[in-house]
BABA-285212 format. One line per 8 residues: number of its first residue (from 1); for each residue x, y, z of N, C-alpha, C. Coordinates in steps of 0.001 Angstrom, whole numbers. Layout:
# residues N
NUM = X Y Z X Y Z X Y Z  ... $
//
This chain:
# residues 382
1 = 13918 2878 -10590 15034 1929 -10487 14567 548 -10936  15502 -216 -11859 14698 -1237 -12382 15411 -2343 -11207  14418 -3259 -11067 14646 -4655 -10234 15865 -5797 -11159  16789 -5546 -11037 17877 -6087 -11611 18599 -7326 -11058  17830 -7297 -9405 18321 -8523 -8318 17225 -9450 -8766  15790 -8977 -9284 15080 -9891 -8628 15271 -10360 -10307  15227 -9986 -11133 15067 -10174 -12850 16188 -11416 -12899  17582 -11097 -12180 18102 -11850 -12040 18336 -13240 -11776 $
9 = 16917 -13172 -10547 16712 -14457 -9822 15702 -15513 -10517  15056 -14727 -11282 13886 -15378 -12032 14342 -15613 -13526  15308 -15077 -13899 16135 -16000 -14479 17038 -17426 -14643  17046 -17157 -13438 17901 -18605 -12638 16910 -19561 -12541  15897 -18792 -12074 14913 -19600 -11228 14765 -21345 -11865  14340 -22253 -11254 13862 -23461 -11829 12692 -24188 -11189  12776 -23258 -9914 11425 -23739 -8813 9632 -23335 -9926  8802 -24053 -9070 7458 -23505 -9971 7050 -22633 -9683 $
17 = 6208 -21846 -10345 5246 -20725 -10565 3932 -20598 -10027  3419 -19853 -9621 3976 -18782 -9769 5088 -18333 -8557  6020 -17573 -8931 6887 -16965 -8155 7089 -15315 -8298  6977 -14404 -6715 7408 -13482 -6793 8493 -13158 -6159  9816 -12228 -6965 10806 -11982 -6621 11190 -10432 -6228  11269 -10280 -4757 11595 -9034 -4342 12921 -8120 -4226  13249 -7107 -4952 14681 -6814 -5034 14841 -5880 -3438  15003 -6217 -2688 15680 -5110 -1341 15965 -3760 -2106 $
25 = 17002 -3865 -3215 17692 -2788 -3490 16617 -1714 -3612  15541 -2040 -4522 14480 -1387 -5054 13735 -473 -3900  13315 -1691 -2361 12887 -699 -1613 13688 290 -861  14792 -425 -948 15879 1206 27 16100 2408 -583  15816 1925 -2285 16153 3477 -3002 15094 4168 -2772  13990 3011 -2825 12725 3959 -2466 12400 4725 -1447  12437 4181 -463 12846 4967 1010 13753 6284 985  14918 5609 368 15771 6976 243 15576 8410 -215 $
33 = 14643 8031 -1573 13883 9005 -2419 13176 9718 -1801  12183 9213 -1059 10736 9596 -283 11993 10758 1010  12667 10144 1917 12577 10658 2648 13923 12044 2180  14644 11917 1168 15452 13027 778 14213 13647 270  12977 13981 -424 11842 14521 -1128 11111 14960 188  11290 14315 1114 10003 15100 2429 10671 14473 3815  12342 15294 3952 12692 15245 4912 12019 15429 6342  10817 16436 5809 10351 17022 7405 9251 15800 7976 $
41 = 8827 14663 7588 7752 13941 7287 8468 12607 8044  8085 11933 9151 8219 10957 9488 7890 9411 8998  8106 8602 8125 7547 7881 7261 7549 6101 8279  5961 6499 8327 5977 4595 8618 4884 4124 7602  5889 3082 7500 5465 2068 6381 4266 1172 6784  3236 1203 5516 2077 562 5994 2326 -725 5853  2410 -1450 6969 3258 -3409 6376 2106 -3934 5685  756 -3971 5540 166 -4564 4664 282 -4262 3457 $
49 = 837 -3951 2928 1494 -3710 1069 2337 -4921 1120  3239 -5158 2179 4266 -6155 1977 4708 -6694 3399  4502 -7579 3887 4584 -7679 5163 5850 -8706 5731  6541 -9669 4553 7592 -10174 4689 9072 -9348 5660  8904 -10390 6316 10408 -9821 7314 11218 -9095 6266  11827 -9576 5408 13108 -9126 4896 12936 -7799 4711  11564 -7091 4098 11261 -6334 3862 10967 -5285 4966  10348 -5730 5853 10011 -4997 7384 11262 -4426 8094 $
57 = 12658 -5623 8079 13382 -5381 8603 14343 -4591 8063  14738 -4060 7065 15094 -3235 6110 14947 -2205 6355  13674 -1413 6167 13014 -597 6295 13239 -487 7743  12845 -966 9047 13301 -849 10418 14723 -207 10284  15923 -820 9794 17094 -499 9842 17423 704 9375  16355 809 8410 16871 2351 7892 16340 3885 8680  15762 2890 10036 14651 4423 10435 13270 4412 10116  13075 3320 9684 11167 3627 9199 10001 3315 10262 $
65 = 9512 3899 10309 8577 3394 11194 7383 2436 10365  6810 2034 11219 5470 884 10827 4233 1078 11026  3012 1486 10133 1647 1692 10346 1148 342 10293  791 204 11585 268 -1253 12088 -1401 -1139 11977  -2231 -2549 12046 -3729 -2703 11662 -3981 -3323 12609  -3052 -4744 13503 -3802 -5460 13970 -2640 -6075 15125  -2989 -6578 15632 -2315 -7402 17088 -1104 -8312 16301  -1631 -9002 15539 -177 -9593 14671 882 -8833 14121 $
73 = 379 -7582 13713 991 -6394 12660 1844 -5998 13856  1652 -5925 15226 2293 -5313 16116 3029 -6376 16601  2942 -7020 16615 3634 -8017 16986 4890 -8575 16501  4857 -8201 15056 5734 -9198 13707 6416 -7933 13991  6007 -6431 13979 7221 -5644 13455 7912 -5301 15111  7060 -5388 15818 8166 -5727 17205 9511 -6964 17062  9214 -7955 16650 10094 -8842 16636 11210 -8909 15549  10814 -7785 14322 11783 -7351 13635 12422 -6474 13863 $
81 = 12445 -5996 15005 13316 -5036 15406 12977 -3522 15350  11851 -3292 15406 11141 -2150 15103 10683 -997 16573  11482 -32 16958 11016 0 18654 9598 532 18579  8762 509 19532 7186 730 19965 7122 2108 19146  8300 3098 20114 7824 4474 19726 7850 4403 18003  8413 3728 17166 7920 3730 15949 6736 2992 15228  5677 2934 15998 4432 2463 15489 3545 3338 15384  2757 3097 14252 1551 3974 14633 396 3098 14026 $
89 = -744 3015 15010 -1960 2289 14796 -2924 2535 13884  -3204 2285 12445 -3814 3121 11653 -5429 2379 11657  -5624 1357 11785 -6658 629 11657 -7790 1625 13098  -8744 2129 12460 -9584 3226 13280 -10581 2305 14384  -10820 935 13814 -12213 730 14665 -11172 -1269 15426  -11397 -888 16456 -10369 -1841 17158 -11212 -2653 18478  -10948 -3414 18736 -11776 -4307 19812 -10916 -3550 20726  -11622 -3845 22408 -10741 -3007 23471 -9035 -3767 23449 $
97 = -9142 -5443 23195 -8312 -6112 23793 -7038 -5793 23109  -7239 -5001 21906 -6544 -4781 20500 -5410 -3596 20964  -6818 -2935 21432 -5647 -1620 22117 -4956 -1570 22954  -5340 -2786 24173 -4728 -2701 25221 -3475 -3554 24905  -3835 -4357 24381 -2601 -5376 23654 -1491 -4178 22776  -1484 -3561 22451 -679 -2140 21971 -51 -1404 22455  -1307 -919 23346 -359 2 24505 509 -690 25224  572 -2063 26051 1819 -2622 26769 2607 -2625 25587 $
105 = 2762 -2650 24828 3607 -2762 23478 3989 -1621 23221  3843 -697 23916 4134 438 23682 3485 1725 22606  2755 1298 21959 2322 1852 20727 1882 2970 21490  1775 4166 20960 1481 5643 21518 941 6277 20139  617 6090 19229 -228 7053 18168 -1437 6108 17575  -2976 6349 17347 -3665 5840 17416 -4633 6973 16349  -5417 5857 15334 -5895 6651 14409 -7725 6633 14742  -8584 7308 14673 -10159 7698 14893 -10861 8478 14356 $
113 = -12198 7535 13867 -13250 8456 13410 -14230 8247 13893  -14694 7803 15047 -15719 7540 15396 -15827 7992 17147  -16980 8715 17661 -16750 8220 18903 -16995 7602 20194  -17546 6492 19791 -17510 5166 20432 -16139 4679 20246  -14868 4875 19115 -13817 4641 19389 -13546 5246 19805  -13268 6405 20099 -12526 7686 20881 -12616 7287 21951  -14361 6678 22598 -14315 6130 24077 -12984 5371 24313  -13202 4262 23597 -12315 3173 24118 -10647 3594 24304 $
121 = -10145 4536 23149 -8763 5441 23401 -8809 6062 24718  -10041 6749 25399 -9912 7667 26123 -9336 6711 27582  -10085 5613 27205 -10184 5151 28510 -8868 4024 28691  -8677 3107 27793 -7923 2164 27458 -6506 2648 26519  -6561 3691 26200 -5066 4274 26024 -4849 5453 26710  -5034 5817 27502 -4685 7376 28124 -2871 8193 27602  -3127 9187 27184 -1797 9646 27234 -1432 9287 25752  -1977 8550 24503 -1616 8582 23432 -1799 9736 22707 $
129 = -1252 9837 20995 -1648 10480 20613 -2791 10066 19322  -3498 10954 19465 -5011 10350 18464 -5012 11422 17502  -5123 10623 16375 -5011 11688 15170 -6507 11109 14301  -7633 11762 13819 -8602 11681 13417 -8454 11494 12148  -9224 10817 11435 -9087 10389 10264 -10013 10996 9584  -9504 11589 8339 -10614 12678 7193 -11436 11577 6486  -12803 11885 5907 -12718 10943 4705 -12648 11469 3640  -12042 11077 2205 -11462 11851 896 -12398 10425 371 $
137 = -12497 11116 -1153 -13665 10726 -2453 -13043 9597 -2848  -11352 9545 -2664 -10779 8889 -3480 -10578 9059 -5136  -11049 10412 -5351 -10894 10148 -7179 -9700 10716 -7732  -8575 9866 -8787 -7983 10147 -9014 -7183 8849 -8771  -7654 7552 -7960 -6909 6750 -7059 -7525 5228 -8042  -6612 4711 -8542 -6973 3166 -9122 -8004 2633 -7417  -6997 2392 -7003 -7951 1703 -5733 -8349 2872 -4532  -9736 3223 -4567 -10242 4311 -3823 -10178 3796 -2249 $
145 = -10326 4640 -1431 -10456 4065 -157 -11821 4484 749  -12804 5302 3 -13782 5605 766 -15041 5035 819  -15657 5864 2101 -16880 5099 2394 -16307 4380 4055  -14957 3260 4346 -15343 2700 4823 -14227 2465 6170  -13185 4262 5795 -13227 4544 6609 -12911 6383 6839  -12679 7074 7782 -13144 7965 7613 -14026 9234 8253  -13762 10612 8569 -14982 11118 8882 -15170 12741 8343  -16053 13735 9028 -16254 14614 7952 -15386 15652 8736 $
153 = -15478 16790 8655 -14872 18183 9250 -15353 18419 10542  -16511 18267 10731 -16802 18955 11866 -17431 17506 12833  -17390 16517 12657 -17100 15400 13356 -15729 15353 13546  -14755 15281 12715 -13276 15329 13356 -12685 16133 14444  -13249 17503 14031 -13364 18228 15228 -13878 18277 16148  -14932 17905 16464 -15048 17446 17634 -14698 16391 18380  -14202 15177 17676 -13583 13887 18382 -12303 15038 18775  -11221 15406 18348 -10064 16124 18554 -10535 16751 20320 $
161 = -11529 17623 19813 -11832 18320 20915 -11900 17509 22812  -12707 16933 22439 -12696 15485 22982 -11589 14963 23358  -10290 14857 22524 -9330 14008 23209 -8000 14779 23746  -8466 16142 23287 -7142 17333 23953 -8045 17639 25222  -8773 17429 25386 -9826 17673 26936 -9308 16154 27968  -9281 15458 27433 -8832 14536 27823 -7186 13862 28344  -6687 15069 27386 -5296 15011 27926 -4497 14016 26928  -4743 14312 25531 -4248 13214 24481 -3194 14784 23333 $
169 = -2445 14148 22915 -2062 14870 21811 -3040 14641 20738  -2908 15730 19794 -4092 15052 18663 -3298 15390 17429  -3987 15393 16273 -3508 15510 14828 -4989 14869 14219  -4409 14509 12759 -5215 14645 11556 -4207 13613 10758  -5326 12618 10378 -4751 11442 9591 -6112 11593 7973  -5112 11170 6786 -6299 10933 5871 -5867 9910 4923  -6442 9441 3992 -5859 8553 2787 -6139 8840 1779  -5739 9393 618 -6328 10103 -684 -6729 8831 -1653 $
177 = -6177 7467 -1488 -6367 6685 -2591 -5496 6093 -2865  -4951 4465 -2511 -4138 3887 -3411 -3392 3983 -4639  -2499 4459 -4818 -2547 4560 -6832 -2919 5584 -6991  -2436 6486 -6613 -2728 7928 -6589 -2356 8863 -8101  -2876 9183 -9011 -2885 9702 -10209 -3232 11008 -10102  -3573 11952 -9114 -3913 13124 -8815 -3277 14098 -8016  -1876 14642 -7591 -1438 15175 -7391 -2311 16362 -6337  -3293 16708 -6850 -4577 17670 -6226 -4823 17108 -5078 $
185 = -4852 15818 -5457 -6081 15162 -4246 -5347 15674 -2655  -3765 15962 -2496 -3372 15977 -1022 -3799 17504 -392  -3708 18454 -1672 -4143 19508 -1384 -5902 19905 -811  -6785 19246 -1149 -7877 18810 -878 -8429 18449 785  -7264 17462 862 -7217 16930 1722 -6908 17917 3154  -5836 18420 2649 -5391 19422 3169 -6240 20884 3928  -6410 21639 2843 -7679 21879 3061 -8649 21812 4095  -8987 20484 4389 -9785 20197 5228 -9159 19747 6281 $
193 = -7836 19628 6649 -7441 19422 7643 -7067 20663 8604  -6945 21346 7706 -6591 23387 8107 -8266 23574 9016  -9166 23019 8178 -10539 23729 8863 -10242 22941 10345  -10073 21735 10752 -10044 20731 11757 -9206 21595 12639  -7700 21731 12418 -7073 22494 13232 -7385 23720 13547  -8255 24312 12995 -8866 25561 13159 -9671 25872 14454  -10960 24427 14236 -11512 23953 15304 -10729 23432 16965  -10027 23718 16654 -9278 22663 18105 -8196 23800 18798 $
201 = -8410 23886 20127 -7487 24572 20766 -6616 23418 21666  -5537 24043 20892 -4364 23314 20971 -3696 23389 22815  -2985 22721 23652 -2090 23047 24751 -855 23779 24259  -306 25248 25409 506 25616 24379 2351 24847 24442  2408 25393 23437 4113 24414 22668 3728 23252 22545  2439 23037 21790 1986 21451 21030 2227 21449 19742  2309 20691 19482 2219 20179 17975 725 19448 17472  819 19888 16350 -594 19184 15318 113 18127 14517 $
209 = -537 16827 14905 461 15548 14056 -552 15261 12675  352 15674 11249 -389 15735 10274 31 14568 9479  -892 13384 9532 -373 12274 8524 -956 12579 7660  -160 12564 5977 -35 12407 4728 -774 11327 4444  -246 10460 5318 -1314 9129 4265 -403 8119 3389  -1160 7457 2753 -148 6865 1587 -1046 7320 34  -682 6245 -568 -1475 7016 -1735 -250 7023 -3400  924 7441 -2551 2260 7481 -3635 2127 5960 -4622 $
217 = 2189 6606 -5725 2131 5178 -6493 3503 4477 -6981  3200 3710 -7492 4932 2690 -7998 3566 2760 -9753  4900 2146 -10405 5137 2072 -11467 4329 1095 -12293  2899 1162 -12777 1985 575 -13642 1831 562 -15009  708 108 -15739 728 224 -17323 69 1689 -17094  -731 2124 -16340 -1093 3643 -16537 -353 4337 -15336  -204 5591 -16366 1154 6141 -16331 918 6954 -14594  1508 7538 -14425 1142 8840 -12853 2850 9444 -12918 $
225 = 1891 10770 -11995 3574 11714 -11817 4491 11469 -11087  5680 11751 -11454 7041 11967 -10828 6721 12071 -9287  7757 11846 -8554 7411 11976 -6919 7624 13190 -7074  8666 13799 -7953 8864 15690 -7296 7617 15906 -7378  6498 15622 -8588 5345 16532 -8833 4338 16387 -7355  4336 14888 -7027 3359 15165 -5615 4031 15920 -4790  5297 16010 -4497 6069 16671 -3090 5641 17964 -3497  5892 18316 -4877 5515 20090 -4875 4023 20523 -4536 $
233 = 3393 19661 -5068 1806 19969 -4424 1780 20396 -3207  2113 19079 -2596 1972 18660 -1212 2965 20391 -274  3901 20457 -933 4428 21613 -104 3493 23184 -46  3290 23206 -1585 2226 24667 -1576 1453 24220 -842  689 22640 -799 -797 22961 357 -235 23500 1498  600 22671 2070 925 23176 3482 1202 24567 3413  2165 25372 2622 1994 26522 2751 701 27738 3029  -197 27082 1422 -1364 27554 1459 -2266 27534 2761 $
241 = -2286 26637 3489 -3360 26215 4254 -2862 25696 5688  -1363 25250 5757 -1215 25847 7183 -159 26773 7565  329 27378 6700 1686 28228 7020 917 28632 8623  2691 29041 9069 2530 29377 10390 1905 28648 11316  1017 27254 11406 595 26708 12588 1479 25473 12889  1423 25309 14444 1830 24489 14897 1794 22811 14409  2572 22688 13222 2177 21305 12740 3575 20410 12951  3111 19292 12975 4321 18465 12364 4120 17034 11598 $
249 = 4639 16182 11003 4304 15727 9737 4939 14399 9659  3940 13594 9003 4400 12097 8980 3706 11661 7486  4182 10334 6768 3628 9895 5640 3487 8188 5750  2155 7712 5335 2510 6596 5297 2417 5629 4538  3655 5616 3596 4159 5050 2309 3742 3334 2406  2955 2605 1511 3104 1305 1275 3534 941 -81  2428 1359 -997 2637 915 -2308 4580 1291 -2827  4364 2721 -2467 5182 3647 -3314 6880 2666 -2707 $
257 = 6870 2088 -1683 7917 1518 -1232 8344 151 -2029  7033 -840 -2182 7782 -2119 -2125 6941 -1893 -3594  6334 -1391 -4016 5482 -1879 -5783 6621 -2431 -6640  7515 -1219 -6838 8151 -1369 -7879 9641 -2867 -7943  9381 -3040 -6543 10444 -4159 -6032 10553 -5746 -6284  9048 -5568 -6827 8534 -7135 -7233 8332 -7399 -8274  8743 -8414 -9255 8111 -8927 -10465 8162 -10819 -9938  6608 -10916 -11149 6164 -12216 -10740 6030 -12794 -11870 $
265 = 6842 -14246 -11783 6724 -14753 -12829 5259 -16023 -12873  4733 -16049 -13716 3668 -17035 -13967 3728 -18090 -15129  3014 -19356 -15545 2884 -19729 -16427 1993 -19830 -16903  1695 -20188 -18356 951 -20374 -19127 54 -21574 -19202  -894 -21505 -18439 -1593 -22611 -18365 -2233 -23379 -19768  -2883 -22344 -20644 -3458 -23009 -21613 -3997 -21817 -22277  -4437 -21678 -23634 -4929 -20952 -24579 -5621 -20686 -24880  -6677 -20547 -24977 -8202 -21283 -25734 -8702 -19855 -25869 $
273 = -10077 -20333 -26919 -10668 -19473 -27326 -12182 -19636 -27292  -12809 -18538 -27098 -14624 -18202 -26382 -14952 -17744 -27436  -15710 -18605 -28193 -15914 -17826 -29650 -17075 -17078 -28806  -17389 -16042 -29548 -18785 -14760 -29455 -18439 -14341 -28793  -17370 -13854 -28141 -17116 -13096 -27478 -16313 -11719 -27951  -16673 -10813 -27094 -15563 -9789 -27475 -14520 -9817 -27876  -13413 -10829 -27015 -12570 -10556 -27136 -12527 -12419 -27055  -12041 -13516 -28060 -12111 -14581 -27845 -10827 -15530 -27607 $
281 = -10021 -14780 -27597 -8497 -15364 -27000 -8532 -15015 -25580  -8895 -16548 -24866 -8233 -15709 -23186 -7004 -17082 -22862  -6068 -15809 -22417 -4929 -16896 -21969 -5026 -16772 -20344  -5074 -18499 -20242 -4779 -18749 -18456 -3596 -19313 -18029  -3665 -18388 -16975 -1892 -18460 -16521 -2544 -18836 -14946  -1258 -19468 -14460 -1381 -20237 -13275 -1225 -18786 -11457  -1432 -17711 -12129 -1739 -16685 -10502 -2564 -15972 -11001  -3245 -15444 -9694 -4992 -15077 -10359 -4969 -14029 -9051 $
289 = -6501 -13632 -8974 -6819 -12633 -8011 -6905 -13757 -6321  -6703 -14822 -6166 -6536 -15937 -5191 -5178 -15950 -4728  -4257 -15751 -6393 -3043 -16463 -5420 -2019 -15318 -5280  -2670 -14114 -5493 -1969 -12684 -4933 -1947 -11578 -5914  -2687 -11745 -6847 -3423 -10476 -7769 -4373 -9798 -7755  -4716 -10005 -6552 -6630 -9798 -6072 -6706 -8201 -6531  -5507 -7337 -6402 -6025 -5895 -7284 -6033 -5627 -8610  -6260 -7059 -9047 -6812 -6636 -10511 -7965 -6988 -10883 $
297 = -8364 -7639 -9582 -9946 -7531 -9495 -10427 -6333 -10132  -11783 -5846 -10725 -12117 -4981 -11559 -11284 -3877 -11926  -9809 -5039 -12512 -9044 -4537 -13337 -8667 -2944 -13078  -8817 -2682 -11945 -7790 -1510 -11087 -6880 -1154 -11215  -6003 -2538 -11116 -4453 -2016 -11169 -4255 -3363 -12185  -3249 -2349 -12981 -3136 -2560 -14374 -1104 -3080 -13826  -1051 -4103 -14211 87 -4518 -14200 1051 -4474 -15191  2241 -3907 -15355 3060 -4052 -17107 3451 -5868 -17462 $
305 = 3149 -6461 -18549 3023 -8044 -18449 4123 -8205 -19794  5396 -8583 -19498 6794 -9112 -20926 6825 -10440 -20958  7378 -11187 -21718 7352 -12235 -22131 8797 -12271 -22853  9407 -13240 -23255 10519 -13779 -23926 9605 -14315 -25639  8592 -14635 -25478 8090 -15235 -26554 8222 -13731 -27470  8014 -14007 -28826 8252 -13161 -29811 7349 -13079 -30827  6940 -12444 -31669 6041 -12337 -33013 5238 -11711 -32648  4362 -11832 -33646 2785 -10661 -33812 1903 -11137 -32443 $
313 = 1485 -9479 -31833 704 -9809 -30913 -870 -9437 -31526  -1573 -9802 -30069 -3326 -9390 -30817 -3442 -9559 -29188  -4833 -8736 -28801 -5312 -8791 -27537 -6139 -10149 -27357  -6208 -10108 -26082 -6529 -11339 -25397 -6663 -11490 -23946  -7790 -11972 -23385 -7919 -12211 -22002 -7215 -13001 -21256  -6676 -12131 -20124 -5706 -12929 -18870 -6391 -13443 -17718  -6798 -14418 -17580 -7566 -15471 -16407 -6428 -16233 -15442  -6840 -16556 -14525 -6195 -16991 -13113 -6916 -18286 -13258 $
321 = -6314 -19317 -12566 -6143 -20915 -12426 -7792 -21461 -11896  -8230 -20673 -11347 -9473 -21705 -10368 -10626 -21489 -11202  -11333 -22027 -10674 -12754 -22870 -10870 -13735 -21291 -10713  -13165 -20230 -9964 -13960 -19087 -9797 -14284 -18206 -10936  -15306 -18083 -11178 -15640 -17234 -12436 -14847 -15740 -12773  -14670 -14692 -11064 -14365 -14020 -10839 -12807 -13826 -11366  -12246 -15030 -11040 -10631 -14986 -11205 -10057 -14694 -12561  -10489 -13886 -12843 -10178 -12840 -14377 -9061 -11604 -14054 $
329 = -8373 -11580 -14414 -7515 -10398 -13640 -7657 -9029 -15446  -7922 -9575 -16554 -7732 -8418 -18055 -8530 -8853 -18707  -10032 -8662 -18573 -10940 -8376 -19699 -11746 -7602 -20593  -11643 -6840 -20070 -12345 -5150 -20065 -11546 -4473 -21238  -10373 -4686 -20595 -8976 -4067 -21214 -8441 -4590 -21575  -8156 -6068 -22723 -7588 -6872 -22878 -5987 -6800 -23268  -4801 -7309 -22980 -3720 -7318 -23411 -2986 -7764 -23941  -2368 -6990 -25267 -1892 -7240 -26399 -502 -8546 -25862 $
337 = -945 -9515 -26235 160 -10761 -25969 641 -11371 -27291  1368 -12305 -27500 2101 -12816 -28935 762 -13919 -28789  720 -13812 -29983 -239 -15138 -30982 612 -16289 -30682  1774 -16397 -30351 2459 -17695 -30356 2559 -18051 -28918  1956 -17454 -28625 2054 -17780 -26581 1515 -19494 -26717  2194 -20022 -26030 1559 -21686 -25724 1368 -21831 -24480  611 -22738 -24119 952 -23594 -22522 2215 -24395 -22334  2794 -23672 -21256 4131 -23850 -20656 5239 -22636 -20693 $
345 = 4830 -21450 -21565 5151 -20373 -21838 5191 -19774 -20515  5842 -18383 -20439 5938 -17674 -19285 6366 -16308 -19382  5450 -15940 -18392 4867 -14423 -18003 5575 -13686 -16831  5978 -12277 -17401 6144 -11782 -15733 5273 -10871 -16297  4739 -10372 -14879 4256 -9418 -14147 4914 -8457 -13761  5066 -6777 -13838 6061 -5861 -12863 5426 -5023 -12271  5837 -4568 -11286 5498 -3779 -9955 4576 -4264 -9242  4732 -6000 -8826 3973 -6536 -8119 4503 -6744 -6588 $
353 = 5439 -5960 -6374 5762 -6074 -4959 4913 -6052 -3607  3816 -4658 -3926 2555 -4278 -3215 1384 -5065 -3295  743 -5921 -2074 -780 -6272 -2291 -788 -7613 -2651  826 -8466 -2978 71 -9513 -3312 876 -10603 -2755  1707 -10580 -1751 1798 -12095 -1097 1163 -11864 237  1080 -10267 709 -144 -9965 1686 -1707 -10497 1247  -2004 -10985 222 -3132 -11052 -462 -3653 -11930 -1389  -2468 -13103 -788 -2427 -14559 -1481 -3534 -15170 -454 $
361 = -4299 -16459 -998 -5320 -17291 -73 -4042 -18384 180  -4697 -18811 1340 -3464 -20266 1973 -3794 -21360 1495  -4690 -21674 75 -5034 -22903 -851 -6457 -23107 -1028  -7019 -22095 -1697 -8327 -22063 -2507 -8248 -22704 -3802  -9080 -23384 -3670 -9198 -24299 -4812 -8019 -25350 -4927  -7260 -25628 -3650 -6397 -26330 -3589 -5119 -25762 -4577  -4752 -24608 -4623 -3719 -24580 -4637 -2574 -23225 -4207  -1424 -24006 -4005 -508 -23470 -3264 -301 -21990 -3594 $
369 = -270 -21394 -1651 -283 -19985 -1842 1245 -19453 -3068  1052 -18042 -3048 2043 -17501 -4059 3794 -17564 -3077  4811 -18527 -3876 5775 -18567 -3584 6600 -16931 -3377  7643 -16728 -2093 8073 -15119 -2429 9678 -15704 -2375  10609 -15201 -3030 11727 -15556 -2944 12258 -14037 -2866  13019 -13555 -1360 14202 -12168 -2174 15506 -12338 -2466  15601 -11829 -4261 16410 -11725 -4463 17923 -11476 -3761  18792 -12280 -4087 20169 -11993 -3618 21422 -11184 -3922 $
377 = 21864 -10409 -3362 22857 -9693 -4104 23400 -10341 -5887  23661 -9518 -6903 23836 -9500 -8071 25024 -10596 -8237  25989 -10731 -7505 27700 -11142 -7444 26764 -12704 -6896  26086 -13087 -6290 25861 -14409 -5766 24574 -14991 -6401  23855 -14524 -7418 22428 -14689 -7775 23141 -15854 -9443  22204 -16551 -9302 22630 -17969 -10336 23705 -19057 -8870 $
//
């Protein structure tokens, strides 16, 4: 679905740059999609992709639940209207005060790989449900997630073991990878969540709570499959690997919700050219990996970049505003831009909804975090 509210607004626009504009419309279709594609699947939204009310509260209204990280995260989507029983705590390694601050809050699902955390659940959440977290390679995923958090098969199983002794519901949580380009990877995953439940004797008429994860991608310069193609995966694994057991099923969508909802407009700071270099045209534009592009840090996530300017293009490096060497967002991969680009010219960015006003600094290098404006219905926008 193309962003037609927000394209709209940044048309109008006259405020400065950089600015990102979020279309609502974009994330409800998205929602809609996901959950007509995996009705059986409880979907809370991971708010760090996008953590703006408008957006939180949306998503609340429609039924979504919220994969929360931190005492604020629980906090903000409480006050948007979000009830307790729709939280779930995904952040694995938590101070005690974190949890206890949760549980009066009601929060009841709680994610673990470790168990020195398991202690602190056992004791300081009693009666939740704890779902263990796999760790996956991440390959296949622009932005991987392993290493740092995570655990193996037969450590999961035994934390599980551990917390159905204890008198906890349990399940199986994993994350295949941001930017997910691999369709395989859930089956994998899967897989190894069949061995876990294998390990664990269940109380009987329980359920096994199986989070999906997130991972679903939105819409980049490199390409990935159709949502039918992950849902069909995703259904043979379960067939394959848990037909017949006691499961039940949740997903937790960030990117795949708000990515495609955002485009950001930037300007053209200045032109110049690095002779001896590879590539000796780098154009700097005024948002960088500081002021809410930080995943294009080693050029990961590949953003689609249009312009109004016109004529012959040639590649050329895209740099961010500060003084930081780092703040390079396209060098590797340089992108084909018009030769006539000037300073004062202007850039959007698309499918920047995900990762980057969560992931703006509050004035590094002195300057102002990334503006978010959401778009307004089509009939009132200008």
């Amino acid at each position: 679905m193309t962003p037609d509210r927000a394209l709209a607004l940044l048309d109008a626009d006259r405020g400065p740059t950089p600015v990102l504009a979020i279309d609502l419309d974009v994330v409800a279709e998205q929602y809609r999609e996901l959950t007509a594609a995996l009705p059986e699947a409880r979907v809370f939204y991971a708010m760090k992709a996008n953590p703006h009310p408008a957006v939180v509260g949306l998503l609340a209204s429609m039924g979504c639940g919220i994969d929360v990280a931190s005492t604020n995260e629980v906090d903000q989507a409480l006050e948007l209207g979000v009830a307790p029983g729709d939280l779930s705590y995904g952040n694995t390694v938590r101070r005690v005060s974190e949890i206890a601050h949760a549980v009066e809050a009601g929060v009841g699902i709680f994610a673990v790989d470790d168990a020195g955390e398991l202690d602190k659940l056992i004791e300081h959440a009693p009666g939740s449900t704890v779902l263990a977290r796999l760790l996956t390679d991440g390959e296949g995923a622009a932005w991987p997630l392993s290493r740092k958090f995570g655990t193996d098969v037969p450590t999961a199983t035994e934390l599980l073991r551990r917390a159905a002794a204890a008198g906890h519901a349990v399940g199986a949580t994993f994350h295949v990878g941001s930017q997910q380009s691999d369709p395989l990877a859930w089956d994998t995953a899967l897989a190894g969540v069949a061995k876990i439940l294998d390990g664990v004797d269940l109380p009987p008429d329980s359920s096994f709570l199986v989070n999906l994860g997130g991972g679903l991608p939105s819409t980049l310069v490199d390409e990935t499959p159709a949502l039918a193609e992950f849902v069909g995966i995703i259904r043979r694994a379960i067939a394959e690997h848990l037909a017949g057991a006691p499961v039940a099923f949740a997903i937790e969508p960030g990117r795949f919700l708000v990515g495609d909802a955002g485009v950001l407009e930037t300007e053209v700071v200045g032109v110049v050219e690095r002779p001896g270099q590879d590539c000796s045209r780098w154009v700097f534009v005024d948002v960088g990996v500081f002021r809410g592009i930080s995943e294009a840090a080693g050029e990961m996530i590949r953003y689609p970049l249009t312009t109004t300017v016109g004529g012959t293009t040639s590649p050329a490096v895209v740099a961010g505003p500060t003084c930081d060497s780092t703040d390079i967002l396209y060098e590797h991969r340089p992108v084909e831009l018009p030769e006539g680009l000037r300073s004062g010219d202007r850039l959007r960015l698309h499918g920047t909804g995900a990762y980057t006003v969560s992931c703006s600094t509050v004035g590094f290098n002195g300057f102002d975090p990334l503006r978010v404006e959401i778009a307004p219905p089509l009939a009132d926008a200008g």
